[in-house]
C-alpha positions in Angstrom: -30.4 -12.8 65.5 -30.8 -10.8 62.3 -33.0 -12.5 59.3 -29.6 -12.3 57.2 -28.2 -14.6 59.9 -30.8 -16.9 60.8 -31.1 -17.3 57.1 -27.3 -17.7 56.8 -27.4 -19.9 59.6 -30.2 -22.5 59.0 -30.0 -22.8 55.3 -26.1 -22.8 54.5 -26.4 -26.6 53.9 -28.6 -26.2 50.8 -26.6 -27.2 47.5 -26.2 -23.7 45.7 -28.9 -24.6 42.9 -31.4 -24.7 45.2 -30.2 -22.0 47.7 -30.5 -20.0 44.4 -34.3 -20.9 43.6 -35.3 -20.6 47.2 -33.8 -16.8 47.1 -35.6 -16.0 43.8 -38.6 -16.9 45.2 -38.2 -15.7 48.9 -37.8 -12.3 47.4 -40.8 -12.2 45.9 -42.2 -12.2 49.3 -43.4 -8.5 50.2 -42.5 -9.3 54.2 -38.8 -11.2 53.3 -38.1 -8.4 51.0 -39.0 -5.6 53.2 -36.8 -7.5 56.0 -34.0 -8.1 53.9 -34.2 -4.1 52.7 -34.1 -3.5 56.6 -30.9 -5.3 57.0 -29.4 -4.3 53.8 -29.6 -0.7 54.8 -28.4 -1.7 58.4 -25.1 -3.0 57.2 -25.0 -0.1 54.4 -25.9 2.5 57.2 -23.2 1.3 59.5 -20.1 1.5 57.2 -20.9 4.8 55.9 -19.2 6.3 59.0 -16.0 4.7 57.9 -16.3 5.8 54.0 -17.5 9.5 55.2 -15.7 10.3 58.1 -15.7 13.9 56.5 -19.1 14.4 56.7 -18.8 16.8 59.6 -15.3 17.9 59.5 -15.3 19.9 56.0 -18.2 21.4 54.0 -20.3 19.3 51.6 -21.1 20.4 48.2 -23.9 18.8 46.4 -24.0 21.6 43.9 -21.7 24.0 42.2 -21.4 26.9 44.6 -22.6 30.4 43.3 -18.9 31.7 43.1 -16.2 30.0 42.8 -14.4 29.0 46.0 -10.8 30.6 46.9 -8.1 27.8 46.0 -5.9 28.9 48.9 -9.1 27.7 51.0 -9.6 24.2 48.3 -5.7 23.6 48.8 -6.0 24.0 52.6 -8.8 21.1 52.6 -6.8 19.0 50.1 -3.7 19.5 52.1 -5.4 18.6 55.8 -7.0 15.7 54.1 -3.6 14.7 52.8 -2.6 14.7 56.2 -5.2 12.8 57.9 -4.9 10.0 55.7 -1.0 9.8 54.9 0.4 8.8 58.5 -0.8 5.2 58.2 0.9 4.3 55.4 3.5 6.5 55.3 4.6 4.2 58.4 4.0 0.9 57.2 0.6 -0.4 58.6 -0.7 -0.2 55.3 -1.2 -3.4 53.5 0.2 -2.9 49.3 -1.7 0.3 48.0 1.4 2.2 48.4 4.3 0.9 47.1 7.3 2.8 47.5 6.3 6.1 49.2 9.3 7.7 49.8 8.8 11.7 49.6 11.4 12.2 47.5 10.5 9.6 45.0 6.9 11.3 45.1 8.3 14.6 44.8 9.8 13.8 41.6 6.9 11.7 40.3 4.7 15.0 40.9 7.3 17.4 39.2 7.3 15.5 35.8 3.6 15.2 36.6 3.0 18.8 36.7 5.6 19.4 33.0 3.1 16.9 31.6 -0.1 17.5 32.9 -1.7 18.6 29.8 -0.6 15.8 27.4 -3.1 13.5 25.4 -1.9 10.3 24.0 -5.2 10.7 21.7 -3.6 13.7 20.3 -0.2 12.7 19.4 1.0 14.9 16.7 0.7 17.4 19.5 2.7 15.3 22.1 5.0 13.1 20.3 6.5 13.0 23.8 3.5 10.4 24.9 4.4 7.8 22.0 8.2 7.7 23.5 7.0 7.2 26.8 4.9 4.4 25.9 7.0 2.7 23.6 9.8 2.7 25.7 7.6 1.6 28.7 6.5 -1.5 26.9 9.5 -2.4 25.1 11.6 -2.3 28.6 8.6 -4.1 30.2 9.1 -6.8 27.5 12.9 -6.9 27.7 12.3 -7.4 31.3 9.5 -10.3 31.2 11.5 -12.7 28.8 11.3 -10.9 25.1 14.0 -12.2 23.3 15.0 -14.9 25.6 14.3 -17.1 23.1 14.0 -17.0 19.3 9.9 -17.6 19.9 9.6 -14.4 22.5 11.5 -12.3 19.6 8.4 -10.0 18.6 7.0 -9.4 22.5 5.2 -6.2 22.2 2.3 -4.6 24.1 0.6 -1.7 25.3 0.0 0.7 28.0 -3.1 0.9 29.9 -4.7 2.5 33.0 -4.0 -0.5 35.4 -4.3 -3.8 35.9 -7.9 -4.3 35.1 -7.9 -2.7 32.1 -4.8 -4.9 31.3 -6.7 -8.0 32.1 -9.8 -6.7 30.3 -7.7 -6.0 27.5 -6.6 -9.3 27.2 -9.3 -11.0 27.5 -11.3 -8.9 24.4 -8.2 -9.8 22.3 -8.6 -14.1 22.5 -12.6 -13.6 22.2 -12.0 -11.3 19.2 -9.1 -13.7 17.8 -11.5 -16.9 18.3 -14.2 -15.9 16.5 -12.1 -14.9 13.7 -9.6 -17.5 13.5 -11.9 -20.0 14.9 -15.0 -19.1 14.5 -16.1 -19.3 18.6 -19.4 -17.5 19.4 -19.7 -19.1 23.0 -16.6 -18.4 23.8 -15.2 -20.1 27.0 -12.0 -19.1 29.8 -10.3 -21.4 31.9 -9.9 -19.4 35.1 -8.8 -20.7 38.7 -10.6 -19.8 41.2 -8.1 -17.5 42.9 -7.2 -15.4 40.0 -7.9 -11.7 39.9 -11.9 -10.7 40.0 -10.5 -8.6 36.7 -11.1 -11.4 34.8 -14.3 -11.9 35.9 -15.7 -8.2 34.9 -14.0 -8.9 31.8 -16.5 -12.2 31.6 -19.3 -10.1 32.3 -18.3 -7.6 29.8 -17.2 -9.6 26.7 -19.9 -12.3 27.2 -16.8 -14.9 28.0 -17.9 -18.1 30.0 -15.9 -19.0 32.9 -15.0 -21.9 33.5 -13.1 -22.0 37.5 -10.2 -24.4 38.0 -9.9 -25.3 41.5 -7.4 -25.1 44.2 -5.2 -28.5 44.2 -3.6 -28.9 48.3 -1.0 -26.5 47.9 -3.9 -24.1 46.9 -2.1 -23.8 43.6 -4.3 -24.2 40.5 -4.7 -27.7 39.5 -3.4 -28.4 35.7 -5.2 -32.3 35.9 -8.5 -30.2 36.7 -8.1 -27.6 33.8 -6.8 -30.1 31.2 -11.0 -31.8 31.9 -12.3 -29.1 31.9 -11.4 -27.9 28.4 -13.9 -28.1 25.5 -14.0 -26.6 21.8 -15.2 -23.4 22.9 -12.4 -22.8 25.1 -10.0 -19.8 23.9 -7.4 -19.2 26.7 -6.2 -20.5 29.9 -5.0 -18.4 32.6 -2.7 -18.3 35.5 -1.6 -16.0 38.0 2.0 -14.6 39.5 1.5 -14.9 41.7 -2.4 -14.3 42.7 -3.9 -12.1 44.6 -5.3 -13.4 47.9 -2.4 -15.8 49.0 0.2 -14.6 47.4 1.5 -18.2 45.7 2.6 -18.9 42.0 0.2 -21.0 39.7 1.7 -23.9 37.9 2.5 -21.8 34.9 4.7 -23.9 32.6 2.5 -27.1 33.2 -0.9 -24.9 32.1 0.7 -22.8 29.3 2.4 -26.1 28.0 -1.2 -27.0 28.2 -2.7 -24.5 26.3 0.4 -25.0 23.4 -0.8 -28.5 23.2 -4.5 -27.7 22.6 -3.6 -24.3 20.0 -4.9 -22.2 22.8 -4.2 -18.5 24.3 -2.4 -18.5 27.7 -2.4 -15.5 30.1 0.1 -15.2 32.8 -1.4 -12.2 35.3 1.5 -10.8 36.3 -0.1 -7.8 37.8 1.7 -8.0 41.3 4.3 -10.3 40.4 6.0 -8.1 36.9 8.3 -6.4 39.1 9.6 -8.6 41.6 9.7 -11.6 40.1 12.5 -10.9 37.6 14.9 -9.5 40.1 13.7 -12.0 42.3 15.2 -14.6 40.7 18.2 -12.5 39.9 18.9 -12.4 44.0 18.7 -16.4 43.8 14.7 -17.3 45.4 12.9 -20.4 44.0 10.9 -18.6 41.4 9.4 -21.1 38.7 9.5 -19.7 35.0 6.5 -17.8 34.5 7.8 -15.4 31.4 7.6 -15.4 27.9 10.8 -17.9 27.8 7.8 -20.5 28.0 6.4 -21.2 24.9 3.1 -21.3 25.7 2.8 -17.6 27.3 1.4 -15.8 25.0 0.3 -13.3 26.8 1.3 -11.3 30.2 0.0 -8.4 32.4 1.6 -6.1 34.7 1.2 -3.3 36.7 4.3 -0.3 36.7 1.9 1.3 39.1 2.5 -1.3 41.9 6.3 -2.7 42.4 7.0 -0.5 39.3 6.9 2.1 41.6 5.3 4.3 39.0 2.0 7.1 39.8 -1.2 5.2 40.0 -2.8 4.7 36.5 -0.5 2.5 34.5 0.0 -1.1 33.5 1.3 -2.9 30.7 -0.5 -5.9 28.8 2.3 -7.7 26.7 1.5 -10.5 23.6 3.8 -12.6 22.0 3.6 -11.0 18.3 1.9 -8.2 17.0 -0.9 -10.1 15.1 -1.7 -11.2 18.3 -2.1 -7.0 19.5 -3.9 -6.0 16.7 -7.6 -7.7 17.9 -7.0 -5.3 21.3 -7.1 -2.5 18.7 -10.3 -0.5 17.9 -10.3 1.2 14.8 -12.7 3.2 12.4 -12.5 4.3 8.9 -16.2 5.5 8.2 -17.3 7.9 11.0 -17.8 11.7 10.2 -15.4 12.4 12.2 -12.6 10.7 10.5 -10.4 7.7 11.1 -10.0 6.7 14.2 -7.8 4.7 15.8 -6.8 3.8 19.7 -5.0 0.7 20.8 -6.9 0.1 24.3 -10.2 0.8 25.7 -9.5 4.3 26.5 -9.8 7.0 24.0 -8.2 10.0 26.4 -5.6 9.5 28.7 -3.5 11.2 31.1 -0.3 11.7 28.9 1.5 12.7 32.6 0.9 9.0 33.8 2.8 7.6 31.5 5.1 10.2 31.7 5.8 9.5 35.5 5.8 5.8 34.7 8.6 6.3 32.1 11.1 8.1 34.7 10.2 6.1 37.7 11.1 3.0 35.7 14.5 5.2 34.1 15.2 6.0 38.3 15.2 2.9 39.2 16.8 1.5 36.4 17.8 -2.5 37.3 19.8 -1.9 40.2 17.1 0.0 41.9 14.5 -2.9 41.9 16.6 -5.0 42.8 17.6 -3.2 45.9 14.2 -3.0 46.5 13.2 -6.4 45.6 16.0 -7.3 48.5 14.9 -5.3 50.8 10.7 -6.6 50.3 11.2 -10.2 50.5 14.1 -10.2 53.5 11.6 -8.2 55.6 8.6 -11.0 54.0 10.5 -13.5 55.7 11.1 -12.0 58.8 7.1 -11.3 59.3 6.2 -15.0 57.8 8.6 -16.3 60.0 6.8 -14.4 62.9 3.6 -15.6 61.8 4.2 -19.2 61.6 5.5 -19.2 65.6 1.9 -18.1 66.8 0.4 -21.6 67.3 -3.0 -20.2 66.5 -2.5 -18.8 62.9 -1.5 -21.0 59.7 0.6 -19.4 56.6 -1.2 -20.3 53.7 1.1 -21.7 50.9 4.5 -21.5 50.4 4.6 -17.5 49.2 7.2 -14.8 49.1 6.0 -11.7 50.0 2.1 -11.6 50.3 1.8 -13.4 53.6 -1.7 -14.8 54.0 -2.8 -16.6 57.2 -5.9 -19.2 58.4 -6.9 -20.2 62.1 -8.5 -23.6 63.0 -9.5 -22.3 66.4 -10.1 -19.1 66.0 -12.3 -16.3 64.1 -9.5 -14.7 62.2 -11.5 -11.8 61.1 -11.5 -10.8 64.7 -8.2 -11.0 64.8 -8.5 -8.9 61.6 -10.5 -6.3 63.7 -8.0 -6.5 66.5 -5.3 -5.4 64.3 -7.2 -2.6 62.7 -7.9 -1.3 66.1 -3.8 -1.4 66.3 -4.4 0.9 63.3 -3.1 -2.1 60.5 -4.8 -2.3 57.4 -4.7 -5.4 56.0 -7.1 -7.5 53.4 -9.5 -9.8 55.0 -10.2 -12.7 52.3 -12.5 -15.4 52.2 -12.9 -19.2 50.4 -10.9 -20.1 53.2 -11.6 -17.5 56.0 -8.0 -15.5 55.9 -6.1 -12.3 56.2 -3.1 -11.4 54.2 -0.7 -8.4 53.8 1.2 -7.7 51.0 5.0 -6.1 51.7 5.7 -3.4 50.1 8.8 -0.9 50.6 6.9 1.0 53.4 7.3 -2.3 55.5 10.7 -2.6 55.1 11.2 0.6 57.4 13.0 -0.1 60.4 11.0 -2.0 63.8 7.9 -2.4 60.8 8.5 -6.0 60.7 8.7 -6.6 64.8 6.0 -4.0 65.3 3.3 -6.2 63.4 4.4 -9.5 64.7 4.0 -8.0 68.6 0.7 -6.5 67.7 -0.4 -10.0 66.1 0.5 -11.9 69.2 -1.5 -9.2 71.0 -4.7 -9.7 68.5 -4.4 -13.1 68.6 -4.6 -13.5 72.7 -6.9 -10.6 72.9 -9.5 -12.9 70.5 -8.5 -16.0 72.8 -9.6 -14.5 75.7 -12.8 -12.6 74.4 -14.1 -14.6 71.2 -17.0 -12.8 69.8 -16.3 -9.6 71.6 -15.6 -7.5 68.7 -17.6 -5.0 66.7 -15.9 -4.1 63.8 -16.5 -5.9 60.3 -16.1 -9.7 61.3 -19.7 -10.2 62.0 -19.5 -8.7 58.4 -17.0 -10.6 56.8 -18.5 -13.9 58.3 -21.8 -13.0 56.8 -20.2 -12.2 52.9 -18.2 -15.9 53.1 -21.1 -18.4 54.8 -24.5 -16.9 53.3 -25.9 -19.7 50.3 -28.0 -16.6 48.9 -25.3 -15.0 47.2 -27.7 -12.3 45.4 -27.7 -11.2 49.1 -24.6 -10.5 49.3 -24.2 -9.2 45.8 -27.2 -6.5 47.0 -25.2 -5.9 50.0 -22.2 -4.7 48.1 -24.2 -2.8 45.9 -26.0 -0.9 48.5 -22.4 -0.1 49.9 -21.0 1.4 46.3 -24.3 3.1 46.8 -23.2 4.8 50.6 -19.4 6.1 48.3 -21.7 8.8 46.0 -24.3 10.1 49.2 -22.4 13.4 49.8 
């Protein structure tokens, strides 16, 4: 037994306070920390086959070469790499990263790619083009998420950003910034649940925002009765996801944003996975509770164009209910050298071709498009939850709609995780409960997709039943990460792996 694990193993009882103090001082420890350093590496060393399995198939460079290579040879490489790495998803094992996938949809994403490839939003008197594409992005964004709905959701306005996070760190600068002007807040505080996106989180760390986590009610939803206690004075907003990330389910949204209205608070609905499907699947009839700005208390939303917006990696949208409410995103500056200065997110420079893809993906679409597509996701999300809940083993987690997530009560499910990656699957182990999920995206709705992961889940599953503890892929891993009280362990762990992405 490694020292990670006995510790792991014998001390996991400890309440976290003093799990905490016990680490702090075990470190100090020249023999601990040496052992832990041994392990550390061991993990770190052992994964960095599977983040470099290029090391001895093309050549390294760790510094500029002497003259310049020949690009016929650099498009080669980027063309066998493309290769290599585009048969998985291309046929549905893949868990969300790609959305829609279909060549000629990329084809056309990379031809108004190339026409744009030079344009700066920054620099706008030179591309004009950039300010249509963003305007029009947000505005049919808005139209889309409830602006105008009602006589409050009039003014819904927004901006563009390079993804979710930045959407969601966004956000979050704007209420801090608006409570200690409006309020005068300097310890500001954020009602968070616990499954809602790590975003907001870094955007904690980053803005100096406490957290304050809301905890799963039963139906793993989060619970209002919790976050209604837990708000004090220095509270400034309330969020709620839709749906989240790791099971896929809807937060209460109109019972926590009729919260934050009754306390004069912000409310954020992260909308990140959700902005695209949602609307269109409550068009095609599902039970989707009202999560727009048609509630009073949204003030504001996020959501990525880059995910079921089928739009080129590197855009999102983060939408607020008026534009007074936008303004504290904005950074501007009127005494630098340089002149005035002005940019609406936390980029300065930006890829004017993103948003130029985003703008004719969403235009290619157009409503009838997603809505096809919206179909076509959740049918096949029913089919594979269906599937899931007939294995005896295996437990659907919530009541979801297209992000299935599963539990086991007999069995390690992160072998079964392993199984199916051996099956060549890539799906998202999870932890706080121990579970795996996969999030539909077009690629799965392929024909024989659907029946091809429920037969090689059956498989897993029996495969584990007979041989528990047999496997040697990432569950050992994974088990470590979600049981081990010393959490600056683990937080050493993952940054000794970050470390293993920049060793060339």
């Amino acid at each position: 037994m490694s020292s990670v694990e006995f510790i792991s193993k014998n001390l996991s009882w400890l309440p976290k306070g003093v799990s905490r103090v016990i680490e702090k001082n075990m470190q100090k420890i020249p023999a601990v920390k040496k052992l832990v350093a041994q392990e550390q590496a061991g993990i770190t060393d052992g994964m960095e086959h599977s983040f470099k399995p290029y090391h001895d198939k093309f050549e390294r460079h760790s510094a500029l070469p002497a003259t310049g290579i020949d690009r016929t040879k650099i498009l080669a490489d980027i063309e066998e790499m493309h290769q290599l790495e585009s048969a998985r998803w291309k046929d549905g094992y893949v868990s969300g990263g790609i959305y829609h996938g279909d060549q000629g949809h990329i084809d056309f994403l990379n031809r108004v790619y190339a026409l744009q490839s030079q344009s700066n939003p920054i620099h706008s008197d030179l591309f004009p083009s950039s300010t249509k594409f963003d305007a029009e992005i947000v505005s049919m964004t808005a139209n889309m998420l409830g602006k105008g709905k009602t006589s409050e959701s009039a003014n819904v306005c927004g901006t563009v950003t390079s993804g979710g996070t930045e959407s969601i760190l966004c956000a979050m600068k704007t209420y801090r910034d608006q409570a200690r002007e409006e309020r005068g807040i300097t310890a500001p505080e954020m009602l968070l649940p616990v499954t809602a996106h790590v975003a907001f989180e870094k955007a904690a760390l980053y803005f100096g925002i406490k957290i304050v986590h809301i905890p799963m009610a039963d139906d793993f939803r989060a619970d209002v009765k919790a976050a209604e206690r837990a708000i004090t004075r220095n509270t400034i907003v309330i969020v709620g996801s839709a749906p989240n990330f790791p099971h896929g389910i809807i937060d209460p949204i109109k019972e926590l944003s009729d919260l934050a209205l009754k306390h004069g608070l912000g409310f954020h609905t992260d909308c990140c996975l959700g902005g695209f499907v949602l609307p269109f699947a409550e068009k095609l009839g599902y039970p989707v509770p009202p999560f727009d700005f048609r509630l009073p208390g949204v003030t504001s939303i996020s959501a990525d164009t880059h995910k079921y917006g089928y739009a080129a990696k590197g855009t999102s949208v983060v939408l607020y209910r008026n534009e007074a409410l936008r303004h504290y995103q904005y950074y501007t500056a009127t005494e630098w050298p340089g002149g005035l200065y002005m940019s609406p997110s936390l980029t300065g420079s930006r890829p004017g071709a993103l948003s130029a893809a985003c703008w004719a993906a969403m235009l290619s679409m157009g409503e009838e498009g997603y809505m096809r597509a919206t179909k076509a996701i959740l049918e096949t999300a029913a089919i594979i939850r269906k599937g899931v809940e007939t294995i005896p083993e295996l437990k659907v987690i919530g009541n979801p709609l297209w992000i299935i997530a599963f539990r086991s009560d007999s069995l390690n499910v992160y072998e079964v995780l392993d199984r199916m990656t051996k099956k060549h699957w890539n799906l998202n182990g999870l932890h706080k409960p121990a579970c795996v999920h996969f999030a539909l995206t077009l690629r799965q709705t392929q024909p024989g997709v659907a029946e091809r992961f429920i037969n090689d889940l059956c498989e897993s599953v029996e495969e584990v039943k007979k041989n528990p503890g047999s496997t040697d892929g990432n569950a050992p891993v994974y088990g470590l990460a979600a049981n081990l009280p010393f959490r600056g362990m683990v937080t050493d762990i993952l940054k000794k792996t970050l470390d293993v992405f920049y060793r060339v």
